[in-house]
N, C-alpha and C positions, 0 to 999 in steps of 0.2 A: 651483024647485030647480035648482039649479048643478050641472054634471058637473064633477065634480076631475079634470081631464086629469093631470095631471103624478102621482096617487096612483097611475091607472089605467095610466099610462105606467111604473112603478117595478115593480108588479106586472108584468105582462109580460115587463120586460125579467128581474124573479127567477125567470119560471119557463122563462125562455128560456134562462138561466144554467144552471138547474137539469134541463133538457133535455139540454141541451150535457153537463155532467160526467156524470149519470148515460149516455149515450150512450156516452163516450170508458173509463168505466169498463164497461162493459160489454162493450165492444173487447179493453179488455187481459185482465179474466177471461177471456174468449174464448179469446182467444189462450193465455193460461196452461194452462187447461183441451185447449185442442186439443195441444199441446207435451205435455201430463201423459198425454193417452190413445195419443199416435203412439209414448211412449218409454218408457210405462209396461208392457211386454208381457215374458213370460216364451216363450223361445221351445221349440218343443215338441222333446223329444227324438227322435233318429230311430228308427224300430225296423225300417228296413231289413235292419240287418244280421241280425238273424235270420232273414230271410226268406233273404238269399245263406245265411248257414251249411246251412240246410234244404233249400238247392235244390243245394250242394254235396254233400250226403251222400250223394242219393239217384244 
């Protein structure tokens, strides 16, 4: 029984292919994903100033 080098050589090089993109696309989700939670944020009201009003009255 013969080894088919050049089948076995085709496979590898598809799943080395297939490595590479799924890697590079996981980068940019990545990346989209970190940009979407850094700017994605509601920022919190202050509620100092009731604290001055309350501290002026007394």
């Amino acid at each position: 029984m013969e080894i088919n080098w050049i089948i076995i050589a085709i496979v590898v090089a598809v799943v080395i292919v297939l490595i590479v993109f799924t890697t590079k696309k996981n980068q940019k989700e990545k990346k989209k994903l970190t940009d979407l939670l850094n700017n994605d944020f509601k920022k919190a009201e202050e509620e100092d100033s009731d604290f001055d009003n309350n501290a002026s009255e007394r």
